[in-house]
PDB file of N, CA, C and O in Angstrom:
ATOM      1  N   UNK A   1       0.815  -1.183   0.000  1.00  0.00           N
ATOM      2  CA  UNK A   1       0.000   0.000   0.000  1.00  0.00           C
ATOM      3  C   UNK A   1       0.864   1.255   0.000  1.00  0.00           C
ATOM      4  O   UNK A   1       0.538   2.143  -0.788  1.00  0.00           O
ATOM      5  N   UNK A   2       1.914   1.439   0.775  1.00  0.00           N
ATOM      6  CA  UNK A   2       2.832   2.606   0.981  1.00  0.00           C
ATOM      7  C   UNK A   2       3.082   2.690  -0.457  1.00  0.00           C
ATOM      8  O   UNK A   2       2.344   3.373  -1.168  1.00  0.00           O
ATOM      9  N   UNK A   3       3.887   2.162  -0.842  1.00  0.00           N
ATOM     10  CA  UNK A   3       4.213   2.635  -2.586  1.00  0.00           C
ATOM     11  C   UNK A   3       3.236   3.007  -3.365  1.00  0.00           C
ATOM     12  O   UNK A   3       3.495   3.962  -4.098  1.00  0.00           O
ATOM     13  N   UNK A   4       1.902   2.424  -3.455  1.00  0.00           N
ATOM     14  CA  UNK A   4       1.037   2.692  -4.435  1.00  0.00           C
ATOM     15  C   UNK A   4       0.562   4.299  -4.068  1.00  0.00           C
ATOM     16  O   UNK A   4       0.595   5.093  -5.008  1.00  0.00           O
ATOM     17  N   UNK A   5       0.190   4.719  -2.937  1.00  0.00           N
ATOM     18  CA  UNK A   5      -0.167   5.888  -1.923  1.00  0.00           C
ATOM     19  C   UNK A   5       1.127   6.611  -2.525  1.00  0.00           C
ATOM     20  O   UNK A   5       1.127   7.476  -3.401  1.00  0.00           O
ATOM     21  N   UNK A   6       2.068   6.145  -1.958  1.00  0.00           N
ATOM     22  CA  UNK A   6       3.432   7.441  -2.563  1.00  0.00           C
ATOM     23  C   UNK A   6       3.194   8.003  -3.856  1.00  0.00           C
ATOM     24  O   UNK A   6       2.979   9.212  -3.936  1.00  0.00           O
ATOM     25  N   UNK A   7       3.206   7.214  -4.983  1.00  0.00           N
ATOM     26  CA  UNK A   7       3.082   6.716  -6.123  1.00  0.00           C
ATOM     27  C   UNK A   7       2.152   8.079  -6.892  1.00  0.00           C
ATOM     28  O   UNK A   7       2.433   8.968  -7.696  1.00  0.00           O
ATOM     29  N   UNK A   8       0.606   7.547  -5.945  1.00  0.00           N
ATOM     30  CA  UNK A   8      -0.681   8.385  -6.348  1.00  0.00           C
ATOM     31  C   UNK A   8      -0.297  10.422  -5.943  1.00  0.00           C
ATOM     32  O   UNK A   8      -0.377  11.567  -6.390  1.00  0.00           O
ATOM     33  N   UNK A   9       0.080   9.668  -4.910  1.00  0.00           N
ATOM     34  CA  UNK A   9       0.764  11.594  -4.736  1.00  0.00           C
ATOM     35  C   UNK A   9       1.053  12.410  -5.299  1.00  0.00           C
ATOM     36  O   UNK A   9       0.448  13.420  -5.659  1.00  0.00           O
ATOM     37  N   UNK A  10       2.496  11.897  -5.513  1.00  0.00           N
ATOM     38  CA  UNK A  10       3.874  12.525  -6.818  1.00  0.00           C
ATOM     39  C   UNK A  10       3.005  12.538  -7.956  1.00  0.00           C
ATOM     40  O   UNK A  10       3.503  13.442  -8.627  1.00  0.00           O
ATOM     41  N   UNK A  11       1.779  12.002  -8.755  1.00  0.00           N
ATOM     42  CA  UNK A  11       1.245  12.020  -9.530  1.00  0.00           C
ATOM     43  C   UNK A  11       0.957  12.762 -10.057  1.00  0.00           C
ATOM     44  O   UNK A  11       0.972  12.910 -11.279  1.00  0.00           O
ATOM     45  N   UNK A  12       0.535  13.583  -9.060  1.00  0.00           N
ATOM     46  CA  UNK A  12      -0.249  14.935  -9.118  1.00  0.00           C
ATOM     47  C   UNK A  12      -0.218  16.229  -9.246  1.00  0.00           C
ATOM     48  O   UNK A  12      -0.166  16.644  -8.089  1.00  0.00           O
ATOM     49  N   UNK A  13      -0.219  17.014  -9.876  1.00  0.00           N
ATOM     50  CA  UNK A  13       0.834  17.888 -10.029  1.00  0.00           C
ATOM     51  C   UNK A  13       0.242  19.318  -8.814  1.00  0.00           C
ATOM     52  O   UNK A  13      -0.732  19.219  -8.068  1.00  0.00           O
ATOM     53  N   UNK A  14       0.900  20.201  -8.902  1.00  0.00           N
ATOM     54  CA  UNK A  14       0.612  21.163  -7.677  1.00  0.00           C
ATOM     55  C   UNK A  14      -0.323  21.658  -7.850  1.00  0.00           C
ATOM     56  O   UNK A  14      -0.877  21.677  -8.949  1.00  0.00           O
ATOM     57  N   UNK A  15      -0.715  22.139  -6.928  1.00  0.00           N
ATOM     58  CA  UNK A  15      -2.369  22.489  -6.880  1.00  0.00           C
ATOM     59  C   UNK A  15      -3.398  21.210  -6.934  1.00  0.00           C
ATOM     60  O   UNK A  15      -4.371  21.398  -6.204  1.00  0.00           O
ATOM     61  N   UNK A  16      -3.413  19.828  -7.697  1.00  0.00           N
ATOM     62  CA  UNK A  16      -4.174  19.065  -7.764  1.00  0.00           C
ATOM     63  C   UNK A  16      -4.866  18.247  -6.485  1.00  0.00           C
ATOM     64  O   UNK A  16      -4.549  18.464  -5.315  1.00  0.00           O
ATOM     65  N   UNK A  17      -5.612  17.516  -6.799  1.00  0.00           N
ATOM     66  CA  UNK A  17      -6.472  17.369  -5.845  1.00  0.00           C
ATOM     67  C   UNK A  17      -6.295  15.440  -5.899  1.00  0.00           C
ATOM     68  O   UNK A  17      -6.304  14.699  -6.881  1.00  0.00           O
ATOM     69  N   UNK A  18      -6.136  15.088  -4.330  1.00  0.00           N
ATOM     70  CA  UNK A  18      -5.978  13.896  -4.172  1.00  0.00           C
ATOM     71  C   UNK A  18      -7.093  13.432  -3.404  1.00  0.00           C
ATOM     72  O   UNK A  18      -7.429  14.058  -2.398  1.00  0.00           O
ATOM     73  N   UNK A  19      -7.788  12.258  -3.819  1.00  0.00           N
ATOM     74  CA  UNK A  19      -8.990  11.800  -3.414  1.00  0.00           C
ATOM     75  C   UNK A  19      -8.922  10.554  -3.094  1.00  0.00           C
ATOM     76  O   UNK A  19      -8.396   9.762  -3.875  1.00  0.00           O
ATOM     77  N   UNK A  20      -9.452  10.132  -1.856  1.00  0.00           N
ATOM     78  CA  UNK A  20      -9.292   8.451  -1.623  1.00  0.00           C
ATOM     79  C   UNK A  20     -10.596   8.262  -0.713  1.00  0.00           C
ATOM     80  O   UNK A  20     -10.900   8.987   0.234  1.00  0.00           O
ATOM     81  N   UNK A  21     -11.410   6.995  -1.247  1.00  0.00           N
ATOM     82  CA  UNK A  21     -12.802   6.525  -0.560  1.00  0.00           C
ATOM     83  C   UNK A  21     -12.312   5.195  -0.796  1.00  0.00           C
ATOM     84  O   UNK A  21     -11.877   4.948  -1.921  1.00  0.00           O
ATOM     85  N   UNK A  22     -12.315   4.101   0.279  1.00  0.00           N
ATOM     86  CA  UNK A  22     -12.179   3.059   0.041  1.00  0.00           C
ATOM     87  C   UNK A  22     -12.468   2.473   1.517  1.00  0.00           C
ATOM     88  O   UNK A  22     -12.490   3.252   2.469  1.00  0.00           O
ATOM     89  N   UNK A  23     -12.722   0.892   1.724  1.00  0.00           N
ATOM     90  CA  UNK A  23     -13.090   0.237   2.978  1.00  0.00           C
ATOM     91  C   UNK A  23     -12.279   0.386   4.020  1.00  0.00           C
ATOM     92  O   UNK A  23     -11.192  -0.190   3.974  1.00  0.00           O
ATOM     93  N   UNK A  24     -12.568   1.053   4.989  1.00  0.00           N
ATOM     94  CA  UNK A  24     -11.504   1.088   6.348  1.00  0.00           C
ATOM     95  C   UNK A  24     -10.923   0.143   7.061  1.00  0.00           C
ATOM     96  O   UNK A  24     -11.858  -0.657   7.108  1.00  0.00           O
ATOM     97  N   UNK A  25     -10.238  -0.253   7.531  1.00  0.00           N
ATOM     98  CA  UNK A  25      -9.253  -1.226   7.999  1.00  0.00           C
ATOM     99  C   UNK A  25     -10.535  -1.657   9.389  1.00  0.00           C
ATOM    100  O   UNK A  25     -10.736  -2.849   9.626  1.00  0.00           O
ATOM    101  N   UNK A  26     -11.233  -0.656  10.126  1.00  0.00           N
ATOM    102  CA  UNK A  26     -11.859  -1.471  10.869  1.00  0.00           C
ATOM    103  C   UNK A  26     -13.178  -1.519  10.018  1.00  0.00           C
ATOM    104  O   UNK A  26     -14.120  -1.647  10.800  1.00  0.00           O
ATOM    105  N   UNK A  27     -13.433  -1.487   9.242  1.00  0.00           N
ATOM    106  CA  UNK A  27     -14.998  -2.406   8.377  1.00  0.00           C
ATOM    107  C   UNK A  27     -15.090  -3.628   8.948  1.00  0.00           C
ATOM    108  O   UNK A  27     -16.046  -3.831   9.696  1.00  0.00           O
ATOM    109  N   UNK A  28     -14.127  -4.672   8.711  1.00  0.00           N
ATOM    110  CA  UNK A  28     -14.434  -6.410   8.917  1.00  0.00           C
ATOM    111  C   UNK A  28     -14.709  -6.496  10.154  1.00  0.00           C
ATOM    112  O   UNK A  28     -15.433  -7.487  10.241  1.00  0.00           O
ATOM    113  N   UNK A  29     -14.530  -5.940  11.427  1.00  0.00           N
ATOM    114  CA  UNK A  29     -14.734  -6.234  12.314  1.00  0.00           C
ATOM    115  C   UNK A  29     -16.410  -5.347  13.187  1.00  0.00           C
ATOM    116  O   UNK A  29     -17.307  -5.752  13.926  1.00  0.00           O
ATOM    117  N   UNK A  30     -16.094  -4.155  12.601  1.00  0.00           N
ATOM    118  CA  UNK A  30     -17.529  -3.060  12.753  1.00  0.00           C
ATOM    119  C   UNK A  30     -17.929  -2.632  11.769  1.00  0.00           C
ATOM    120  O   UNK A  30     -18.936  -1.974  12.030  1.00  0.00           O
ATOM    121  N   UNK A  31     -17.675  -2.622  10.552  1.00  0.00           N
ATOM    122  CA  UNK A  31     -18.833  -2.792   9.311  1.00  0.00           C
ATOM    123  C   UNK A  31     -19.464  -3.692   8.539  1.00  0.00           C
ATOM    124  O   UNK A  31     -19.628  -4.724   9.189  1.00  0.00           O
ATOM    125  N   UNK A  32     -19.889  -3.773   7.458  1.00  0.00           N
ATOM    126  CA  UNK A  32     -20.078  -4.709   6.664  1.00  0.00           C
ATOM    127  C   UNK A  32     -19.641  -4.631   4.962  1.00  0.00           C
ATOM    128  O   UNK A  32     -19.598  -3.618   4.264  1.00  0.00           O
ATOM    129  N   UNK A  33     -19.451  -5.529   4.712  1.00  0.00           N
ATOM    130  CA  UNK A  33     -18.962  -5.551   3.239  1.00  0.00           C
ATOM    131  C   UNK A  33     -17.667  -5.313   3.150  1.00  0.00           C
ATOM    132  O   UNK A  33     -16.889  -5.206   4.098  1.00  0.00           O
ATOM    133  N   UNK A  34     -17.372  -5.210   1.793  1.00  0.00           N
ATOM    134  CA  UNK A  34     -15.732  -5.132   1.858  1.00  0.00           C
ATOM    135  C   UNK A  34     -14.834  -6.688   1.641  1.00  0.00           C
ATOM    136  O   UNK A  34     -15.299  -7.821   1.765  1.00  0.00           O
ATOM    137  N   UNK A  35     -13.504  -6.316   1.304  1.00  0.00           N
ATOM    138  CA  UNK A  35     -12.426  -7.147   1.501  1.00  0.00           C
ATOM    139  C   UNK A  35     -12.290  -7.807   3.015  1.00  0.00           C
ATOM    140  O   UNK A  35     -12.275  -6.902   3.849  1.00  0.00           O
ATOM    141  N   UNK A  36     -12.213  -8.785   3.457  1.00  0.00           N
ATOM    142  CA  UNK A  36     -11.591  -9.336   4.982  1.00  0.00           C
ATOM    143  C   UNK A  36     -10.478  -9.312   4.972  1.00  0.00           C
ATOM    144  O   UNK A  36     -10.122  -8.832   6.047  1.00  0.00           O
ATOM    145  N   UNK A  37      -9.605  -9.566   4.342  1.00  0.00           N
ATOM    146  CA  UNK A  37      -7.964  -9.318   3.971  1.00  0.00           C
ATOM    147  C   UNK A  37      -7.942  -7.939   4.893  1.00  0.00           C
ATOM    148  O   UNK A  37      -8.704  -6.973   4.863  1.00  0.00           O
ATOM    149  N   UNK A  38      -6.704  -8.225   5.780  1.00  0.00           N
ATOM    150  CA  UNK A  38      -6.501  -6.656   6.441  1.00  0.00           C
ATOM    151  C   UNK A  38      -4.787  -6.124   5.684  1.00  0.00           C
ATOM    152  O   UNK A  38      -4.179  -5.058   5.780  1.00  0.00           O
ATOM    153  N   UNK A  39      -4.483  -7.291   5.027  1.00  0.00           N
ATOM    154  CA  UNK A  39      -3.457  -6.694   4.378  1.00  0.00           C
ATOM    155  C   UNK A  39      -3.744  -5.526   3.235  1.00  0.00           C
ATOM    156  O   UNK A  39      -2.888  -4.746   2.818  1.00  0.00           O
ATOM    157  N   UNK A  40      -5.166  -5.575   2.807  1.00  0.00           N
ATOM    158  CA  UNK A  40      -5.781  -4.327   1.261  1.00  0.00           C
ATOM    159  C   UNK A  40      -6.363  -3.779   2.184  1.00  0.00           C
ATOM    160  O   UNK A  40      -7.559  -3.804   1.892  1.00  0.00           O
ATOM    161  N   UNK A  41      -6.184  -3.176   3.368  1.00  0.00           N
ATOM    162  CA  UNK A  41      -7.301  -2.116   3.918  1.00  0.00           C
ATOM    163  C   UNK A  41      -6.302  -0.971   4.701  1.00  0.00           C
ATOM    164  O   UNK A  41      -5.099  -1.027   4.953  1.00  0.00           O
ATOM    165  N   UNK A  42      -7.099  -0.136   4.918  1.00  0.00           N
ATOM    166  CA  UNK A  42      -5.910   1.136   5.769  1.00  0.00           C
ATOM    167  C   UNK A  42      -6.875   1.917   6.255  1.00  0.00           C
ATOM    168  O   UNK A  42      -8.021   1.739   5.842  1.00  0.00           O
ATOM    169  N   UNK A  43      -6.650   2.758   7.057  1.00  0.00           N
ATOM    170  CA  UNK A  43      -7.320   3.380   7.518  1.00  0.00           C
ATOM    171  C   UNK A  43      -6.368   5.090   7.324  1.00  0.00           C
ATOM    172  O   UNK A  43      -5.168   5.366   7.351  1.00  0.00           O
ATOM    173  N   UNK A  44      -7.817   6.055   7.102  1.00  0.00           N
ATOM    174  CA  UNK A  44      -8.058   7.734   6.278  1.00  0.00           C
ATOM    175  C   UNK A  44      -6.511   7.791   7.153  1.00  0.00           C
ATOM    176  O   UNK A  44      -5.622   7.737   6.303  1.00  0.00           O
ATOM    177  N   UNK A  45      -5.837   7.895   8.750  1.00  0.00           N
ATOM    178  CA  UNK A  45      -4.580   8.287   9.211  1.00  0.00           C
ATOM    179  C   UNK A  45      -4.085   7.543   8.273  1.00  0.00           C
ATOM    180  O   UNK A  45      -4.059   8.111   7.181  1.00  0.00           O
ATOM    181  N   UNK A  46      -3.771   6.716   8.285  1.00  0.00           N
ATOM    182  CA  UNK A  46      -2.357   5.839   7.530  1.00  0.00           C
ATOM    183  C   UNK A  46      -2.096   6.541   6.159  1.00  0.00           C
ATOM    184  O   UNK A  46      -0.938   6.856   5.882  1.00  0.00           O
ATOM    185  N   UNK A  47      -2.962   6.761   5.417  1.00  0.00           N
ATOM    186  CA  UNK A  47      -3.128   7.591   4.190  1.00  0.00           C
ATOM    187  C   UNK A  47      -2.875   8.855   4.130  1.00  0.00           C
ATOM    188  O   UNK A  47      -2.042   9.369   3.384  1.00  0.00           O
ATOM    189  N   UNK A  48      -3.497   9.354   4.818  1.00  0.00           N
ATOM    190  CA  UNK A  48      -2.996  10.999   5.484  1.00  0.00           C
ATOM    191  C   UNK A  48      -1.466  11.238   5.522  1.00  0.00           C
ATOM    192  O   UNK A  48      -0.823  12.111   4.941  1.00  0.00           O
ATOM    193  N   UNK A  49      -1.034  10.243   6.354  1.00  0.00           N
ATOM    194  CA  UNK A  49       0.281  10.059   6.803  1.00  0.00           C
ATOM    195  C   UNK A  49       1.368  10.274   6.034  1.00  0.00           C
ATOM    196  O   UNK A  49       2.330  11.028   6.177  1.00  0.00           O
ATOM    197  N   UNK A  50       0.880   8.992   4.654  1.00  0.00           N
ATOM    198  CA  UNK A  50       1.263   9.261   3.781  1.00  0.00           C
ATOM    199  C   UNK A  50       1.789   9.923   2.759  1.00  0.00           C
ATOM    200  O   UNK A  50       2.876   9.857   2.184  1.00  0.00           O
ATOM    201  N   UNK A  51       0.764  10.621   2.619  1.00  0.00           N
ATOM    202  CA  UNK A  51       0.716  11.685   2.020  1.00  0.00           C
ATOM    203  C   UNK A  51       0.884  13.486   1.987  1.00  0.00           C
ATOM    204  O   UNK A  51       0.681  14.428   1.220  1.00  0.00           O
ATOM    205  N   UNK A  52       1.452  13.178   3.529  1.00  0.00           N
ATOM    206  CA  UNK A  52       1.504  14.405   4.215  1.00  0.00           C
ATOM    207  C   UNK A  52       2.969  14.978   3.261  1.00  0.00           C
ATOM    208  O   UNK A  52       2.963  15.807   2.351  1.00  0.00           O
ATOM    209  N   UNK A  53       3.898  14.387   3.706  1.00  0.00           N
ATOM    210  CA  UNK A  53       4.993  15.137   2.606  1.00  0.00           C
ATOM    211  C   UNK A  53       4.757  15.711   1.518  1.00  0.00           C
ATOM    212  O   UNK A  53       5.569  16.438   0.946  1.00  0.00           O
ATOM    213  N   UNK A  54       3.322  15.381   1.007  1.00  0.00           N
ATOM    214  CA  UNK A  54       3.914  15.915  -0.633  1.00  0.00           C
ATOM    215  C   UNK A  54       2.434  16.433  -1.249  1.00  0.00           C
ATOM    216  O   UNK A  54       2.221  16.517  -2.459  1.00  0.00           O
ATOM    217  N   UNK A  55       1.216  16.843   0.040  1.00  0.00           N
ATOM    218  CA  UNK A  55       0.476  17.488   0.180  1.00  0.00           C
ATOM    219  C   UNK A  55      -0.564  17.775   1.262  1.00  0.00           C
ATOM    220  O   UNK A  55      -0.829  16.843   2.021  1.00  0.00           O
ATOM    221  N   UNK A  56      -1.288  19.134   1.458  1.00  0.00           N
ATOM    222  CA  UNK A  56      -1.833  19.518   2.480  1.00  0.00           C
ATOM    223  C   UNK A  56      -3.162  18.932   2.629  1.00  0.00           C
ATOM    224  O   UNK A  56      -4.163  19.329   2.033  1.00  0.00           O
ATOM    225  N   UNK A  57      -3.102  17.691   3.694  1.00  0.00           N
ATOM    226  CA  UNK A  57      -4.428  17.360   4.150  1.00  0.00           C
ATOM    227  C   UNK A  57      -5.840  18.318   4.365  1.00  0.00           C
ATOM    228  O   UNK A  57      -5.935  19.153   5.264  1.00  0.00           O
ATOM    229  N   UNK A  58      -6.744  18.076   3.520  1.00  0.00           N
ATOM    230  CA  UNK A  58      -7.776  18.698   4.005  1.00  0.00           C
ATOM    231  C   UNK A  58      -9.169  17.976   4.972  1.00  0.00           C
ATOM    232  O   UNK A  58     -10.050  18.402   5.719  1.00  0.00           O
ATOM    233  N   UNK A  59      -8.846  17.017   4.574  1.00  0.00           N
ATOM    234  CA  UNK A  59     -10.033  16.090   5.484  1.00  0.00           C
ATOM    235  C   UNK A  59      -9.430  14.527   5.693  1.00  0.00           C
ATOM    236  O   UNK A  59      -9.057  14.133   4.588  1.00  0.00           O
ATOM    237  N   UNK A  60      -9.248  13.695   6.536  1.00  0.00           N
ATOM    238  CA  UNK A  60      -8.882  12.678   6.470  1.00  0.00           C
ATOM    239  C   UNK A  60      -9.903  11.437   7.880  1.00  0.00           C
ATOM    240  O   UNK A  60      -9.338  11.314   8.967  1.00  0.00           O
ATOM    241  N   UNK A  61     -10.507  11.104   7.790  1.00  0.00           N
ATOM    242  CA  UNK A  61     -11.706  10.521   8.264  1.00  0.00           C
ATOM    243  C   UNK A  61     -12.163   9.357   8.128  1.00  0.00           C
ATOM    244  O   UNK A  61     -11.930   8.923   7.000  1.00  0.00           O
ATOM    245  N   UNK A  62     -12.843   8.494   8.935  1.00  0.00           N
ATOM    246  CA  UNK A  62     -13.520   7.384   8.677  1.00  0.00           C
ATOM    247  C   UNK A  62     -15.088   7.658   8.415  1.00  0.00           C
ATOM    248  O   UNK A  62     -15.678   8.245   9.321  1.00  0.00           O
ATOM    249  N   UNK A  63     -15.649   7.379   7.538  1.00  0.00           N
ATOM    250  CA  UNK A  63     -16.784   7.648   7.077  1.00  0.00           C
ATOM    251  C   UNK A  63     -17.872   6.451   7.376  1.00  0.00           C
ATOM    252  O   UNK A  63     -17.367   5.342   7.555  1.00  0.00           O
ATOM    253  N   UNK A  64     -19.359   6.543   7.455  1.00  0.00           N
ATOM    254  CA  UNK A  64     -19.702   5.731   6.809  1.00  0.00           C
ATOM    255  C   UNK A  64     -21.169   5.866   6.242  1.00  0.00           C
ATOM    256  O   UNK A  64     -21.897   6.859   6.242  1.00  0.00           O
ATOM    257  N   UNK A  65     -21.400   4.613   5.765  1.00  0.00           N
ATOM    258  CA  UNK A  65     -22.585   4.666   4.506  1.00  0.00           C
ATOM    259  C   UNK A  65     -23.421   3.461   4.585  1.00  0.00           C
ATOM    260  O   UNK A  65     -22.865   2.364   4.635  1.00  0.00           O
ATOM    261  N   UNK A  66     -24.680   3.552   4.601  1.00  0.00           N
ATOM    262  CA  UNK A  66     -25.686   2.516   4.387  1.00  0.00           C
ATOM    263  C   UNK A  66     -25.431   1.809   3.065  1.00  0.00           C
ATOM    264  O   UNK A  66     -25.261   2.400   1.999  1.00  0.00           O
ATOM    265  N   UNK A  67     -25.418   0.495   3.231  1.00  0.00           N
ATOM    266  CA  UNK A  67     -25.419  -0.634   2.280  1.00  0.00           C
ATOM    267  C   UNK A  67     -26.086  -1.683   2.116  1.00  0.00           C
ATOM    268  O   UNK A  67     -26.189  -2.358   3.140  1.00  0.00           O
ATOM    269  N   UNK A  68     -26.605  -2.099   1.172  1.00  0.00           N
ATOM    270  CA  UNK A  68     -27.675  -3.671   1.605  1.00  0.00           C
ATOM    271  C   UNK A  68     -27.281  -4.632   1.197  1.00  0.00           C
ATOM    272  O   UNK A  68     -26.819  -4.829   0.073  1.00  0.00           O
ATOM    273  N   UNK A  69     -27.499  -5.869   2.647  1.00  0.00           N
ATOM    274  CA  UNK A  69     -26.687  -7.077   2.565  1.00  0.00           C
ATOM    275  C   UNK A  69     -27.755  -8.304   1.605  1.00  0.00           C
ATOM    276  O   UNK A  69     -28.980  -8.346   1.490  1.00  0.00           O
ATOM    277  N   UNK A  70     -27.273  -8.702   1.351  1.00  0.00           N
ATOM    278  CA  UNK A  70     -27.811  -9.898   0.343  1.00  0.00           C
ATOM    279  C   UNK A  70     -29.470 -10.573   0.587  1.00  0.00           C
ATOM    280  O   UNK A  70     -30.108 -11.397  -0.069  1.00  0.00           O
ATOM    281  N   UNK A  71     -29.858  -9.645   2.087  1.00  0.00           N
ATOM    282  CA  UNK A  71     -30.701 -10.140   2.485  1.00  0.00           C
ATOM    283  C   UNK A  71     -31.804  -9.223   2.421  1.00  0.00           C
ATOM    284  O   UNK A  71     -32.918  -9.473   2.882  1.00  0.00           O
ATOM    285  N   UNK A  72     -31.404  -7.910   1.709  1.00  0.00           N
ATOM    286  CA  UNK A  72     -32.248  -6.443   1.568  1.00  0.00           C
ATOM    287  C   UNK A  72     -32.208  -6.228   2.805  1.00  0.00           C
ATOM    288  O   UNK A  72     -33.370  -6.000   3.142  1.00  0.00           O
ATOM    289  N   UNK A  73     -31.245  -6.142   4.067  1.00  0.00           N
ATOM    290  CA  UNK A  73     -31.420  -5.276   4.748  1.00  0.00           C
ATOM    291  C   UNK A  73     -30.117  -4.442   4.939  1.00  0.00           C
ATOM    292  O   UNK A  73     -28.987  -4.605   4.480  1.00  0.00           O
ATOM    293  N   UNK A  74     -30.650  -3.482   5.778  1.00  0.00           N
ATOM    294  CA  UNK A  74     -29.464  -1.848   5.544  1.00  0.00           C
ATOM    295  C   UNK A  74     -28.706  -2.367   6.791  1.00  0.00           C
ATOM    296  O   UNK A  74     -29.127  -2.905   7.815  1.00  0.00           O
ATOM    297  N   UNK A  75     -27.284  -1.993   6.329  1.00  0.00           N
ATOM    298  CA  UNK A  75     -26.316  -2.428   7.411  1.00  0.00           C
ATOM    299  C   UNK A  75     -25.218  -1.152   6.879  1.00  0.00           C
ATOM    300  O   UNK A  75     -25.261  -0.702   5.734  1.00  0.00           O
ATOM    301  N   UNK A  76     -24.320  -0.714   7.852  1.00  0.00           N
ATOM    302  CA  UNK A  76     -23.624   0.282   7.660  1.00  0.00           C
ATOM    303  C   UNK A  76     -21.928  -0.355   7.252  1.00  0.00           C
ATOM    304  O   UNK A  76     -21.307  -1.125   7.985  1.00  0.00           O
ATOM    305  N   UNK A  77     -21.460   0.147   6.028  1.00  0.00           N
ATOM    306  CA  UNK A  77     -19.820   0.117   5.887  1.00  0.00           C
ATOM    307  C   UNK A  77     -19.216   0.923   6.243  1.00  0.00           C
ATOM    308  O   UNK A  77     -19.857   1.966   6.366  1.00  0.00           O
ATOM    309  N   UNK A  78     -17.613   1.019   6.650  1.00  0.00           N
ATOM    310  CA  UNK A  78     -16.792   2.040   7.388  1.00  0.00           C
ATOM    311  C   UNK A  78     -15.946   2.356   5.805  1.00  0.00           C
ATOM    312  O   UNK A  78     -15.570   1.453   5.058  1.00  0.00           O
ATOM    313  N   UNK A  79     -15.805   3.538   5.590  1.00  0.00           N
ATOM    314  CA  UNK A  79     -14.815   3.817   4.305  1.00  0.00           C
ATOM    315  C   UNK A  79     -13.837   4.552   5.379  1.00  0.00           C
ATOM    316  O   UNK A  79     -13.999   4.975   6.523  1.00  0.00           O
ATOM    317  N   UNK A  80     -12.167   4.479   3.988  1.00  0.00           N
ATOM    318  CA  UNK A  80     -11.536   5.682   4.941  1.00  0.00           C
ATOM    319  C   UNK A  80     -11.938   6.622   4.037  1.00  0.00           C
ATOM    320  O   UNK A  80     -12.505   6.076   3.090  1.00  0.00           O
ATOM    321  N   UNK A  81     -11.866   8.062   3.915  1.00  0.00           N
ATOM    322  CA  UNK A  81     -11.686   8.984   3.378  1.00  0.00           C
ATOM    323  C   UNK A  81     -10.872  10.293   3.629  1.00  0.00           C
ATOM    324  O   UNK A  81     -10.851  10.931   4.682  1.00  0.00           O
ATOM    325  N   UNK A  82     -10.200  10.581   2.459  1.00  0.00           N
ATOM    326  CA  UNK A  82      -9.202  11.284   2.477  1.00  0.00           C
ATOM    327  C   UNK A  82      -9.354  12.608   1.320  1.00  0.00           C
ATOM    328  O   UNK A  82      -9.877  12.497   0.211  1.00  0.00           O
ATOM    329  N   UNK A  83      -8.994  13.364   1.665  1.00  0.00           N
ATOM    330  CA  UNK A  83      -8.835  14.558   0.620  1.00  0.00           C
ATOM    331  C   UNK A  83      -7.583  15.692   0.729  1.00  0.00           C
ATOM    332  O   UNK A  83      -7.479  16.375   1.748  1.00  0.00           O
ATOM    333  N   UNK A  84      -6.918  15.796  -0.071  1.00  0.00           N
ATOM    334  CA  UNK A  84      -5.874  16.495  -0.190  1.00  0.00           C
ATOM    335  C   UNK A  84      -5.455  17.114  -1.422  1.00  0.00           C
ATOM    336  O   UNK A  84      -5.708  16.853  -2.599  1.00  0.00           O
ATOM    337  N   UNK A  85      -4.789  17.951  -0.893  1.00  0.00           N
ATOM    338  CA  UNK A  85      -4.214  18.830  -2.378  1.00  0.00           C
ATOM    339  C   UNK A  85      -2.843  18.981  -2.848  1.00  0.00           C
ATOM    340  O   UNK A  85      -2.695  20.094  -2.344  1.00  0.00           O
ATOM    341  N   UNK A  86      -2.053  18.822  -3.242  1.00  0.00           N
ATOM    342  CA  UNK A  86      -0.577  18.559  -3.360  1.00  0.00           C
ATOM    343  C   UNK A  86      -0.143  20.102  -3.394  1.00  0.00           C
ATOM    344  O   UNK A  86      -0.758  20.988  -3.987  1.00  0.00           O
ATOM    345  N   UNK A  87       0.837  20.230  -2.769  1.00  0.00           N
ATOM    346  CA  UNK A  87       1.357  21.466  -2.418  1.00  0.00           C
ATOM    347  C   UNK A  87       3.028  21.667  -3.556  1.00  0.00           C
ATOM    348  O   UNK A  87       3.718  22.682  -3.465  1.00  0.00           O
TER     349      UNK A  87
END
């Protein structure tokens, strides 16, 4: 994950805008849906973290969102979310 995150950064050129929504590292245990693998998950800090060298965090957070499980009923997922701007 660190490399790909580095990777997405440097990408970007100044001023641009870095965006990340994806399943939070604690989903499998307090959300639903998602990867179980905790090796593909991270959580909005770890990303932040990341990305702090090589732009200015504007929001970095665990989110979440109603989803329906196979059974039509509403159960909540944890995303991380991140937003930043490369400096």
């Amino acid at each position: 994950m660190t490399q790909v995150m580095t990777r997405a950064a440097t990408a970007v050129r100044q001023g641009g805008t870095l965006l990340l929504v994806g399943h939070d590292a604690a989903n499998p245990e307090h959300g639903h849906g998602g990867p179980q693998d905790p090796r593909v998950l991270y959580t909005a800090e770890q990303v932040a973290d990341l990305w702090r060298p090589y732009a200015d965090i504007v929001r970095a957070e665990t989110v979440t969102r109603q989803v329906t499980d196979a059974d039509g009923n509403s159960r909540t997922a944890l995303d991380a979310f991140v937003h930043a701007v490369r400096s």
